[in-house]
N, C-alpha and C positions, 0 to 999 in steps of 0.2 A: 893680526893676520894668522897666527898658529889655531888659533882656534876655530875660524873658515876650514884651514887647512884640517884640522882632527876633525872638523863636522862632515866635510867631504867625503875623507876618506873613511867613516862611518858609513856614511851614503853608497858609498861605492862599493863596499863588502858587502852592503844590506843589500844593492841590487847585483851584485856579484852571484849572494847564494840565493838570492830570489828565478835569477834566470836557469841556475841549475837544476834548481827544484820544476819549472813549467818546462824545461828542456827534459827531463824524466816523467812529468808527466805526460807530451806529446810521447815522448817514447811508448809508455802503456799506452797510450789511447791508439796507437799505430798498431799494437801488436791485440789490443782486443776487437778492432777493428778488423785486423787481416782476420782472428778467430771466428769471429762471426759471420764474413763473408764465406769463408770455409764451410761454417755452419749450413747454410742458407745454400749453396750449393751442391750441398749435399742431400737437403732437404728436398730440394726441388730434381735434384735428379732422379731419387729415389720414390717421390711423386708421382714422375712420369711413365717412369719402371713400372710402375704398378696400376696406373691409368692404361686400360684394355683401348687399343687405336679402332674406332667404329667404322672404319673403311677396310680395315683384314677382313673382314668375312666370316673372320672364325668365332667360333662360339666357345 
């Protein structure tokens, strides 16, 4: 039985620091994610900025 028991709790650290490790990676992917959107936002407004509207009149 001790040996179930040391194989378990083996198991159970391995996926202890396995979840810490995809819980830090969600973390990065949330914050290059939020970066990009920022990106893209920006891109797109500074787009428009600069896209002449063909219904002003103005030249």
């Amino acid at each position: 039985m001790s040996e179930e028991l040391a194989r378990l709790q083996r198991e159970n650290a391995y996926l202890k620091s396995r979840v810490a490790q995809l819980e830090d990676d969600v973390t990065d992917l949330n914050a290059e994610a939020t970066r990009l959107r920022q990106v893209l936002d920006t891109t797109l407004a500074r787009r428009a900025a600069a896209r002449p509207n063909p219904l002003s009149g103005g030249q």
